[in-house]
C-alpha positions in Angstrom: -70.9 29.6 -45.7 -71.1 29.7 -41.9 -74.0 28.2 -41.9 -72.8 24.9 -43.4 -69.4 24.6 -41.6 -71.7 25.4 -38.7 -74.4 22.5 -40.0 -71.9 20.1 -40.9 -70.1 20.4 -37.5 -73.2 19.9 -35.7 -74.0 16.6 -37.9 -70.9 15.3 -36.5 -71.2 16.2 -32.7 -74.4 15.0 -32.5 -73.5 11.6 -31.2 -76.1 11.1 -28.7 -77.6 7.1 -29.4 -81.3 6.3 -28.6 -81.0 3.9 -25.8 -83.6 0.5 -24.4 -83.6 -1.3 -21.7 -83.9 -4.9 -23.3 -87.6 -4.8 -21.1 -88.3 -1.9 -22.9 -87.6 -3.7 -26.7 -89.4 -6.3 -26.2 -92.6 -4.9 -24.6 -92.6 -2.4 -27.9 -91.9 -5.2 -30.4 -95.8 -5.9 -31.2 -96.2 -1.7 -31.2 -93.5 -1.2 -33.0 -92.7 -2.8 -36.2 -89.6 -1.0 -36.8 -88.2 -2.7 -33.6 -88.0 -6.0 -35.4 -87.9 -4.9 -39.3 -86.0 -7.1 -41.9 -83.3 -5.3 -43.8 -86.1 -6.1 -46.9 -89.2 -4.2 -44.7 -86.7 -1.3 -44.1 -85.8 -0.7 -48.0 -89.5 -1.0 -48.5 -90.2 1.9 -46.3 -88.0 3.6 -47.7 -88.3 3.3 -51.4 -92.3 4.8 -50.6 -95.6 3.6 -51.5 -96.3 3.5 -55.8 -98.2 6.0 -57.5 -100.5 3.9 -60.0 -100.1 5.5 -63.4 -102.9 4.8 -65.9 -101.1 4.7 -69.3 -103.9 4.7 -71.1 -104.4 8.5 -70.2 -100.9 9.0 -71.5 -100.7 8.7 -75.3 -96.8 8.3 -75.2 -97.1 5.8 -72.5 -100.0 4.3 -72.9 -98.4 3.1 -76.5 -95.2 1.8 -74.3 -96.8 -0.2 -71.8 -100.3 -1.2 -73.8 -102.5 1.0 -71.6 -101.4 -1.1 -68.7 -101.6 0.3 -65.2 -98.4 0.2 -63.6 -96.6 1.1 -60.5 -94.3 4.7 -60.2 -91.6 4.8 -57.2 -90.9 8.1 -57.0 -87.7 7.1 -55.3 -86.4 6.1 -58.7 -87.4 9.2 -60.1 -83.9 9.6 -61.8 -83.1 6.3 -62.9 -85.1 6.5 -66.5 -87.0 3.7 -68.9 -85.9 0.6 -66.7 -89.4 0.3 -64.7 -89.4 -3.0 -65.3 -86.5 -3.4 -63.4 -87.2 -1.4 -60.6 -90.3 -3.3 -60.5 -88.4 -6.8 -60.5 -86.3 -5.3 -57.5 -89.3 -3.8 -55.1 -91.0 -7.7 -55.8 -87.6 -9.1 -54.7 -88.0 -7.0 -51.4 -91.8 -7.9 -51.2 -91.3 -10.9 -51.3 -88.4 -11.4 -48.7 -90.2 -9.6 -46.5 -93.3 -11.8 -46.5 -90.6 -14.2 -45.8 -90.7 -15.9 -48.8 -87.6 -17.6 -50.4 -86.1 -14.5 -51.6 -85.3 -13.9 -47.9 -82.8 -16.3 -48.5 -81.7 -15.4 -51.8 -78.6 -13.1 -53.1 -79.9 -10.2 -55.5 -77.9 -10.2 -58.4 -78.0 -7.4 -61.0 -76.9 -8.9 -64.9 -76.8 -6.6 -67.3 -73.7 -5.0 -69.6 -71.2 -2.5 -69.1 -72.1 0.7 -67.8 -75.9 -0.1 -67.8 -76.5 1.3 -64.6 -76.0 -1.7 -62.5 -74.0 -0.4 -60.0 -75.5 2.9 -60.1 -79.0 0.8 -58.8 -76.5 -0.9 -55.8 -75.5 2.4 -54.9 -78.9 3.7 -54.8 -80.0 0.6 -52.6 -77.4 1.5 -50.1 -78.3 5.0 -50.1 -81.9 3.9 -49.0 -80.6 1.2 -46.4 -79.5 4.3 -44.3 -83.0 6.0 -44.4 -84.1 3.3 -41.9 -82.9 3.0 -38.3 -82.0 -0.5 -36.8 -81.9 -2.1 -32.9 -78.8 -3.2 -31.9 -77.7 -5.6 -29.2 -75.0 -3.7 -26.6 -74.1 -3.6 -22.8 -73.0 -0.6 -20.9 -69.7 -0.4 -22.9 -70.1 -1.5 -26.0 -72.6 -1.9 -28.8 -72.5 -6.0 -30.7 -69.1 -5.6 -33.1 -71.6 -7.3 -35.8 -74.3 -5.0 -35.1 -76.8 -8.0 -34.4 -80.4 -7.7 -33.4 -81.3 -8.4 -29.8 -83.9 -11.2 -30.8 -80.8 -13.2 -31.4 -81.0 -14.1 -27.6 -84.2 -15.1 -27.7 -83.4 -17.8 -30.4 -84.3 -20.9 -28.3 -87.5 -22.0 -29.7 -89.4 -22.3 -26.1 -89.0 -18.1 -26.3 -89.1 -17.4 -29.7 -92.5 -18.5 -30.4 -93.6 -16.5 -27.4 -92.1 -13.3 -28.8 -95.5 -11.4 -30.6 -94.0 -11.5 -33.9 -93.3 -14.1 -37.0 -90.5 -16.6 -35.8 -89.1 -16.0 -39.0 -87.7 -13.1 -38.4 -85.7 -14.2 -34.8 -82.1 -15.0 -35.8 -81.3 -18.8 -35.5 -78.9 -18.0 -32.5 -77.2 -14.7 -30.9 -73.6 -14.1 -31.9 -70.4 -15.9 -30.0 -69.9 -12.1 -28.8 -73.1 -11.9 -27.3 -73.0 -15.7 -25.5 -69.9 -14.7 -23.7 -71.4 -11.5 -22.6 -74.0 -13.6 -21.0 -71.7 -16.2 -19.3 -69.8 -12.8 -17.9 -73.2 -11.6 -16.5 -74.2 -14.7 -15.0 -77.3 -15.0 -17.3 -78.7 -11.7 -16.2 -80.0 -11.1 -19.6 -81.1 -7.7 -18.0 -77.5 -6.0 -18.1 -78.0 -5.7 -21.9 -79.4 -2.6 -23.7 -80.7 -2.1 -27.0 -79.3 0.7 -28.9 -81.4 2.7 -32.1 -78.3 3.2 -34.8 -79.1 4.0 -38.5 -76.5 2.5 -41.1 -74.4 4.1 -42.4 -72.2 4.1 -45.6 -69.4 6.4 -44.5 -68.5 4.2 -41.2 -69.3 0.7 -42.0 -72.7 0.5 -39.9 -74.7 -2.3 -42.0 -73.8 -1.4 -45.7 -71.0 -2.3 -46.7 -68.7 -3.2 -50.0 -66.6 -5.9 -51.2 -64.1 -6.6 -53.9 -62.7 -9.2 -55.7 -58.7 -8.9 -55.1 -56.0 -11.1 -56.3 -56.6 -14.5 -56.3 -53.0 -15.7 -54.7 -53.8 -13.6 -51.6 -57.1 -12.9 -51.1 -58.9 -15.3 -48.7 -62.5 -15.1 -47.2 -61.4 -12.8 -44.0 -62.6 -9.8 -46.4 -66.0 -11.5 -45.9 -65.6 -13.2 -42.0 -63.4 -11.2 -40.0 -60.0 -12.6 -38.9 -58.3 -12.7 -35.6 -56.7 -9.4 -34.2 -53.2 -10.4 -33.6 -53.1 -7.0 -31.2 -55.3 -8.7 -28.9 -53.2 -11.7 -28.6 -51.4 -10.9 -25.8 -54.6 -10.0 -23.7 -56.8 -13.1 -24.9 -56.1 -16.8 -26.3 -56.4 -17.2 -30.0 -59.8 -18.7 -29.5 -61.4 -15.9 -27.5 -64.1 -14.1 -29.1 -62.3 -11.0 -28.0 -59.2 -11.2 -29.9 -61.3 -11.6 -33.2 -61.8 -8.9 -35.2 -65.2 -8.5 -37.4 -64.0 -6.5 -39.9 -65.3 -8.6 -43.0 -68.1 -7.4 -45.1 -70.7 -9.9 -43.9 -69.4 -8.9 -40.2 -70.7 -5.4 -40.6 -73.7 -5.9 -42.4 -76.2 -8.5 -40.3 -78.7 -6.6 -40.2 -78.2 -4.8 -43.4 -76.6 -4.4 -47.1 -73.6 -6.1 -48.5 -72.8 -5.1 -51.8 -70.2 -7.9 -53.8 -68.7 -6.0 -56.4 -68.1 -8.5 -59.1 -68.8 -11.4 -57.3 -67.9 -13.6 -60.0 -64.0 -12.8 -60.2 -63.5 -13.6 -56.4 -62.0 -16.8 -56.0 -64.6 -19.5 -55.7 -63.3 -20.6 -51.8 -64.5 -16.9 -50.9 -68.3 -17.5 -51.8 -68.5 -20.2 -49.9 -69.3 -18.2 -46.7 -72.4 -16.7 -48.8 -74.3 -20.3 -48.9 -75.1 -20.6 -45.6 -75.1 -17.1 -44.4 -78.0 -16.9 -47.1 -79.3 -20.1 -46.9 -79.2 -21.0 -42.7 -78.7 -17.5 -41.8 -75.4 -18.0 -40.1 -71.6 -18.4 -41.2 -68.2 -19.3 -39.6 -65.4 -17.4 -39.1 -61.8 -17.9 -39.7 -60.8 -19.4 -36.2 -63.1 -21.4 -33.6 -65.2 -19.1 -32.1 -68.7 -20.2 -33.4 -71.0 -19.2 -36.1 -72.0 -15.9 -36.4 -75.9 -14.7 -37.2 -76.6 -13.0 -40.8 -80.0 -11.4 -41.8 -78.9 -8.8 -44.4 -79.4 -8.1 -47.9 -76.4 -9.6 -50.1 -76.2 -7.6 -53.2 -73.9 -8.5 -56.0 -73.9 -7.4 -59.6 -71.5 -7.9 -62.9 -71.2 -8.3 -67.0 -72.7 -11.1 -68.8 -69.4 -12.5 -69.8 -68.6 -13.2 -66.5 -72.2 -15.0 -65.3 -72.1 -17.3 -68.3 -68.8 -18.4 -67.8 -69.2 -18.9 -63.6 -73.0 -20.5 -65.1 -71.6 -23.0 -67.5 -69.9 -24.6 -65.0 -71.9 -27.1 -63.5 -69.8 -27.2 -60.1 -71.6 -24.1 -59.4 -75.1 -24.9 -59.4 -75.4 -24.2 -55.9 -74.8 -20.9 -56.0 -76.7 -20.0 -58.9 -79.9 -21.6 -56.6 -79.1 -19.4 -53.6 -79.7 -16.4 -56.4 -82.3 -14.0 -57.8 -80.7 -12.7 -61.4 -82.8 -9.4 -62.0 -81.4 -8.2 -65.4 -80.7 -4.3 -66.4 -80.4 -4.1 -70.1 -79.7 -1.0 -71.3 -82.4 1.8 -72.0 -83.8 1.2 -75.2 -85.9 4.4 -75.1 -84.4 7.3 -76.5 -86.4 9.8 -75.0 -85.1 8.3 -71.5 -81.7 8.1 -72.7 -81.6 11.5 -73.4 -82.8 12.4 -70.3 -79.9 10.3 -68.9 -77.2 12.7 -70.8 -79.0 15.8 -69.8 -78.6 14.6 -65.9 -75.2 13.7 -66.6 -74.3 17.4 -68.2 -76.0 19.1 -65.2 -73.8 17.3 -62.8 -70.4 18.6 -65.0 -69.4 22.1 -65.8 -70.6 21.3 -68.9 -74.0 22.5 -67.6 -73.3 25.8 -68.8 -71.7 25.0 -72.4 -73.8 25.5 -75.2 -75.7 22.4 -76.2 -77.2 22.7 -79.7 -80.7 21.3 -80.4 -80.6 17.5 -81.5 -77.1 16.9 -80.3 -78.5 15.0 -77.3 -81.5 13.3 -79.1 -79.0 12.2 -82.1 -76.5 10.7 -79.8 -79.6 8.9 -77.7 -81.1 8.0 -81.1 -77.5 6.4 -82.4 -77.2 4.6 -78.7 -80.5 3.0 -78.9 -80.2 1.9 -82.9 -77.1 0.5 -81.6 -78.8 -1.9 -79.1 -81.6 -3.1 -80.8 -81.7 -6.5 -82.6 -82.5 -5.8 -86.4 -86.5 -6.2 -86.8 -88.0 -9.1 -88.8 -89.4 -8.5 -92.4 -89.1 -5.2 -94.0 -89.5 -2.5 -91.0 -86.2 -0.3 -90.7 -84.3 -0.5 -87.5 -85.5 3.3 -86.9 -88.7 2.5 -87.1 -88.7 -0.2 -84.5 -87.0 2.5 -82.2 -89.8 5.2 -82.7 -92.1 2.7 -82.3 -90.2 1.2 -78.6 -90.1 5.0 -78.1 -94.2 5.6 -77.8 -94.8 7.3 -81.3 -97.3 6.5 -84.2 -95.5 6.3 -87.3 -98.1 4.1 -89.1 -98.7 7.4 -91.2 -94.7 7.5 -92.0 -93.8 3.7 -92.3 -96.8 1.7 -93.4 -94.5 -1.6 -93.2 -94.3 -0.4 -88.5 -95.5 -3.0 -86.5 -96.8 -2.7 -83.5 -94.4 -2.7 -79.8 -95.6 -6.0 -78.9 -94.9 -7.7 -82.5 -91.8 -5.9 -82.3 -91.2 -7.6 -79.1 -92.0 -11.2 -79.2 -90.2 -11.5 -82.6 -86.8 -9.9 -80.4 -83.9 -11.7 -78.9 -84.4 -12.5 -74.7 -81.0 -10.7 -74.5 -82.0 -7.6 -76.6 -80.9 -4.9 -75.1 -77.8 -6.4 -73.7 -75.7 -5.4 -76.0 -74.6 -2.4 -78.0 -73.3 1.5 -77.2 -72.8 2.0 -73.3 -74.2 4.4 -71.2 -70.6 5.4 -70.2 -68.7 4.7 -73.6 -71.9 7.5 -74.7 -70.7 10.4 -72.3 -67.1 9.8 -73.5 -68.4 10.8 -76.6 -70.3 13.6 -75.4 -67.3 15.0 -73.6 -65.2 14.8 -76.7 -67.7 16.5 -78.6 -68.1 19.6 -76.3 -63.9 19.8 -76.5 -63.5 18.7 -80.4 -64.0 23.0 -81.3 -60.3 24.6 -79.7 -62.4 28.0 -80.0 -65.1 27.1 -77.6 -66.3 24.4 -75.7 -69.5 23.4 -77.3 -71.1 20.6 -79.0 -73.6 20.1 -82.2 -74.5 17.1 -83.9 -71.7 17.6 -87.2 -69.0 17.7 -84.3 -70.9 14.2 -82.5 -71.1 12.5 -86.0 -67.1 13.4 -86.2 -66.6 12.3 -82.9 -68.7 9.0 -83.0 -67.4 8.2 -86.5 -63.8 8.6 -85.1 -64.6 6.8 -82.4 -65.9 3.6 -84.5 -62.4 3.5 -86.6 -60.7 3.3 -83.5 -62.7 0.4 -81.4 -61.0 -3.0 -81.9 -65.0 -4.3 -83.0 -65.0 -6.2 -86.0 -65.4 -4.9 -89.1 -68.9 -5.8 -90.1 -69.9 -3.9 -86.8 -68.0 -1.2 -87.1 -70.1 -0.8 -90.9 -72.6 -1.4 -89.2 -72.9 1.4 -86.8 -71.5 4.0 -89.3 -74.2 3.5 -91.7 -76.7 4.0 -88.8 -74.7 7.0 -88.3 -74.8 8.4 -91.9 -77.6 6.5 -93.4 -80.2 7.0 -90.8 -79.0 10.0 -88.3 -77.4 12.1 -90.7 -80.3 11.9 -92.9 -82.8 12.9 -90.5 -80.9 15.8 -89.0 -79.8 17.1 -92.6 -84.2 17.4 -92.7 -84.2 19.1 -89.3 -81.6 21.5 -89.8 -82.8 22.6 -93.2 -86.5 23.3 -91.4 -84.2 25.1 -88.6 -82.4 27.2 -91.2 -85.9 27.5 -93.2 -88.3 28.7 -90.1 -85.2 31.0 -89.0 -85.0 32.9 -92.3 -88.9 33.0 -92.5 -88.9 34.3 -89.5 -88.2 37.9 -91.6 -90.3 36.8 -94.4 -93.9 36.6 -92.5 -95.6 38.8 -94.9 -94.2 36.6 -97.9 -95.8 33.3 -96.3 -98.7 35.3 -94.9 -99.6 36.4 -98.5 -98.9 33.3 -99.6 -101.3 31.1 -96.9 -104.3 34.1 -97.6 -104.0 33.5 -101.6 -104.5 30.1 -101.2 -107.2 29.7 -98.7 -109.2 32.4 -100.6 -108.6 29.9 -104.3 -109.6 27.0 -102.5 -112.5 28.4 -100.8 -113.8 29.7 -104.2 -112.8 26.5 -106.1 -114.6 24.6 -103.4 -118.0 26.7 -103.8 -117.2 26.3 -107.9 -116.9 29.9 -108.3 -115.1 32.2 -110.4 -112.5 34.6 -107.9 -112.3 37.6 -108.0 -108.7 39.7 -107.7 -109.7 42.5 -104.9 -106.5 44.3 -105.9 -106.7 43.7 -109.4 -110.2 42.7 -110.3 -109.2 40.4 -112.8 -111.3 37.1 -112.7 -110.0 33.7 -112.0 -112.0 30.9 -113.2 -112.2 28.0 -111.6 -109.7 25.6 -114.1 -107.0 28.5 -113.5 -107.4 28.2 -109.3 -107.1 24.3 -109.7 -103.8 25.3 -111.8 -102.6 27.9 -109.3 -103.3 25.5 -106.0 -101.4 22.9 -108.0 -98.0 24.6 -108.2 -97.9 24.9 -104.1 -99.7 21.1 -103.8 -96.7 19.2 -106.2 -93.7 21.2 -104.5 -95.2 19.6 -101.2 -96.2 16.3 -103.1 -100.0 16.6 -101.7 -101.2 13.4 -102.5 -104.7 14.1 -102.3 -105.2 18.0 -103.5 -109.0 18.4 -102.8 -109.4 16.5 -99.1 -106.4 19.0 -98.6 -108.1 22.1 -99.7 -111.3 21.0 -97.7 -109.5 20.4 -94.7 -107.5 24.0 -94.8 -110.5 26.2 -95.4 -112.7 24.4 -92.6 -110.0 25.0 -90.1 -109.8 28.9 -91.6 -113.0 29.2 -91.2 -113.5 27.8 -87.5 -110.7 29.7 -86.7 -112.4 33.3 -88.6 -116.0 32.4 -86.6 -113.6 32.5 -83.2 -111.6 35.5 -84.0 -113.9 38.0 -85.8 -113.2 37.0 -89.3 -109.2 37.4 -88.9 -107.0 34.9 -90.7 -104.9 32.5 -88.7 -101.4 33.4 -88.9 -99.8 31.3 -91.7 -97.6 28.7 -89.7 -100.5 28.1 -87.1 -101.8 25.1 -89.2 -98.5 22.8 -88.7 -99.3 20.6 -92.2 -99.9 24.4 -94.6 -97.1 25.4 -92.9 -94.8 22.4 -94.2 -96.4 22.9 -97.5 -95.4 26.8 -97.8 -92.4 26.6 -96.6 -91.5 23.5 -99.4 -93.2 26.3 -102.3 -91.4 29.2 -100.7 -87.8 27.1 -100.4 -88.1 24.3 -103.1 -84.2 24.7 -103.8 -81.2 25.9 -101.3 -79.9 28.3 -103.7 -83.4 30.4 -102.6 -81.3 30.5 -99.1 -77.7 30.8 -100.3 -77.6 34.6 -100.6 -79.1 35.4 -96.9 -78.0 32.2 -95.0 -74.2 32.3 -96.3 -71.1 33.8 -94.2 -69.5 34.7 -97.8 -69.1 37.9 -99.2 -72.5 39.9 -99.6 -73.9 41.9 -103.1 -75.6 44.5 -100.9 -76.1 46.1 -97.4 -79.9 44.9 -97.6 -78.8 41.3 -97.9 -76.4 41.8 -95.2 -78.3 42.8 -92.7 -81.3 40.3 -94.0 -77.8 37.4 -92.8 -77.0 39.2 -89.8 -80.9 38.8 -88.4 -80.8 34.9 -89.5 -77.8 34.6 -87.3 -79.3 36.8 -84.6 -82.3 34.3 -84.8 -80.4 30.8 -84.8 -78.6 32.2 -82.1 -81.8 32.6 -80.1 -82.7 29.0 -81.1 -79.2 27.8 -78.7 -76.8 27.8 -81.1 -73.3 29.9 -80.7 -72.3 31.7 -84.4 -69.5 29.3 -85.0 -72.1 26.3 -85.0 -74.2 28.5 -87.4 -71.7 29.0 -89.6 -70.6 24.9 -89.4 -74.6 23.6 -89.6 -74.5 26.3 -92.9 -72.1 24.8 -94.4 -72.5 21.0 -93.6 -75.6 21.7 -94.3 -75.3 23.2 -98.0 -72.9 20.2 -98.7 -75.1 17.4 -98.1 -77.9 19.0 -100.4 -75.9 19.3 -103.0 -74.5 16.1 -102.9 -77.6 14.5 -102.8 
């Protein structure tokens, strides 16, 4: 623990500032590119070079994005199935860097509630203090707007002789910096250029504004304002007694995040036109106009952007901007990865999590944003399909992503269960047990269930969801926990299904060859109309609809595997599809299970213990025996109702 009180004290000491003679800067600028980088060149460097990802060598992916190549940042790492948004941003800060239009432009993230719009800000504004900047200062002080020194060099006969893109030289220095000049007599040599990086934590070029109340806020939050404590050392309209406090004061050279731009009243974006458009912007008393080259970054809802779009007085503003939507994730495999980051960051990281609790809630999230496919494809099929699986073998009616995709909505994707509204769900779910905090997917349909009577949606929504609850979710676990409880109880049964898997490979091997079999334990013939009779009884329970491709297909893998192994037998459940077809002939009815699985009363101390090793082995599978004993019954109650 030393060791970090003694790191952290260090991090703080350390106050030592690179320092230039303005000479210095200037011979370096054609050197050294970070001498004059944009704010867009800096986030560049810092979000990393791509790594180009073939899909087509990933099945899963390659089904997602067509086989396309496309472009990783490893820098976004944790921010899952929104690529194309990340991709939309890093173009944004391409192209402003080229110094292209978008130089000029205000990012602006649209997307719904708790989509992870301003968890992207945040992240951009982590990544603006990765990169140092060159600030203008004299012996004393350092520029109060943190301006770069090209800004004195903004007279055209010296800009274009400066070995870099005019572009990037402000379009004048700041009214600090000009009376700085007059004071030294135009020795432009008394200046120094300090390296800073931003910095979050003390207002060093990233910064963050908020909309307040609209009877008292004015645009000083943004400008600066005069600093009445200076009043009695300078006049009102002395540089000196103003104070750059506002948001776009303490970002020129770097990141200005508008939180909910839209609810501001509309007199305080007015600064934002021309410090985007002409790279400058007044303050709130005669001093001059102050230099801006930063990054304005604002994001909000889609209730707010239409109503400030629908209004035609504000056409200029939606020019000066770059709308980059961020839907929500309509991947469920990336959603669930967005819970499980979540619960590692809670001390829920430790509770137990039973298997499909995640995925179901990802799964219900997802139904919940898609728009309702065309024709006769389910809903759930048009997920599995956004998701990068074949089903064409499950739902012959699936169409493929991209007809799924250009018969959707523009907005799909915008709407439905939030992120956030999600891990409220989650957290009720590990609390709804008062013996242990926990969670499993018959506690998550309560919870989301409850959750749906309470919401003020309107009624056909709130139908809606719960029959993709019931209908569709509950459904598909009630199949996966009856193949946990199944495989669990096999588990102590492997000579039963080992028997089982041997008899029938030796039938159909002899049916295929047309041959009588013969019994080696009893030898008693079996003809070959009485091993078509035999293989039938395990075929129907599984519903095999075409018996002898089946047979031919088991006993050449049997036999591959025999030519491999010296003439053993694969283990019964290493062929996945006679695995599912035992396991149907071995548990064609619950009431094969009740006796074992069941926390009632036993008939004997052999089918005791046989219950006590099932729950040994769900156990070992992540769930805690209280969730055994729920799933059991939940489980049993279902079946029997259907």
């Amino acid at each position: 623990m030393n060791s970090i009180l003694d790191e952290l004290k260090a991090s703080f000491a350390n106050t030592k500032q690179d320092t230039l003679s303005l000479q210095e800067y200037v011979d370096g600028l054609e050197s050294t590119p970070e001498f004059h980088a944009t704010i867009a060149e800096r986030l560049l460097k810092a979000i990393g070079e791509p790594r180009i990802f073939d899909t087509s060598k990933d099945e899963r992916m390659g089904r997602i994005f067509l086989n396309k190549t496309i472009k990783v940042y490893d820098s976004f790492k944790d921010f899952y199935g929104i690529e194309d948004v990340i991709e939309r941003i890093v173009n944004f800060l391409t192209y402003a860097s080229q110094g292209l239009e978008e130089r000029k432009q205000i990012l602006y993230l649209l997307g719904p509630v708790g989509g992870g719009k301003s968890s992207l800000a945040e992240y951009i504004k982590i990544l603006a203090e990765k990169e140092p900047i060159y600030v203008l200062a004299t012996d004393k002080e350092i520029s109060p707007i943190f301006e770069s020194p090209l800004g004195l060099f903004y007279s055209p006969e010296y800009r274009d002789r400066l070995p870099i893109p005019s572009r990037k030289v402000p379009s004048f220095c700041s009214p600090w910096a000009a009376k700085r000049l007059h004071e030294f007599g135009g020795d432009i040599n008394k200046f120094k250029v300090i390296k800073l990086y931003p910095s979050r934590l003390s207002q060093i070029c990233v910064a963050k504004t908020e909309p307040g109340d609209e009877n008292n806020q004015d645009i000083s939050s943004l400008v600066g304002k005069i600093d009445v404590r200076k009043l009695e050392r300078f006049p009102q309209h002395d540089v000196d007694a103003y104070g750059f406090s506002g948001a776009l004061n303490r970002t020129t050279q770097g990141v200005m995040e508008f939180v909910e731009m839209f609810k501001a009243p509309i007199k305080m974006l007015h600064p934002l036109l021309t410090a985007t458009q002409e790279g400058n912007y007044v303050g709130t008393e005669n001093i001059g106009a102050i230099p801006f080259q930063g990054l304005i970054l604002s994001h909000s809802n889609i209730a707010e952007f239409s109503l400030f779009r629908n209004n035609k007085n504000n056409e200029a503003f939606l020019d000066r901007m770059c709308v980059i939507k961020v839907p929500y994730c309509l991947r469920a495999t990336e959603e669930e990865k967005i819970y499980e980051k979540l619960i590692k960051n809670s001390d829920l990281r430790n509770a137990t999590c039973a298997p499909k609790t995640l995925r179901m809630l990802a799964e219900f999230a997802v139904l919940s944003r898609l728009a309702p496919p065309d024709g006769q494809s389910s809903v759930y099929s048009k997920m599995e399909v956004y998701d990068g699986k074949s089903i064409k073998d499950i739902d012959l009616k699936a169409k493929s992503i991209l007809e799924y995709k250009e018969s959707a909505p523009q907005d799909e994707g915008m709407d439905g269960v939030s992120t956030r509204f999600a891990f409220k769900i989650l957290s009720d779910t590990f609390n709804f047990d008062p013996k242990e905090i926990a969670a499993d997917p018959v506690h998550l349909m309560t919870v989301v269930e409850n959750h749906i009577e309470r919401s003020d949606l309107p009624e056909s929504r709130r139908k809606e969801l719960t029959v993709l609850l019931k209908d569709q979710l509950g459904h598909k676990y009630a199949e996966f926990i009856g193949h946990e409880i199944q495989r669990a109880y096999l588990e102590s049964y492997k000579d039963y299904g080992q028997n089982i898997f041997d008899k029938y490979v030796d039938y159909a091997d002899a049916w295929i060859e047309d041959q009588d079999y013969k019994d080696p334990d009893t030898g008693q013939l079996v003809n070959r109309a009485a091993l078509d009779a035999e293989l039938s009884k395990i075929e129907k329970i599984a519903e095999i609809g075409n018996p002898k491709d089946f047979r031919n297909e088991v006993v050449k893998f049997v036999l591959r595997y025999r030519s491999a192994n010296k003439g053993k037998n694969p283990s019964w459940d290493s062929y996945k599809k006679m695995a599912d077809v035992i396991e149907k002939r071995m548990f064609s009815s619950i009431q094969d299970l009740l006796p074992v699985i069941s926390f009632g009363t036993k008939k004997d101390s052999q089918t005791e213990s046989k219950h006590v090793e099932f729950v040994k082995r769900m156990v070992a599978r992540g769930y805690t025996e209280n969730q055994v004993r729920r799933l059991i019954d939940w489980y049993s109650r279902v079946t029997f109702a259907a």
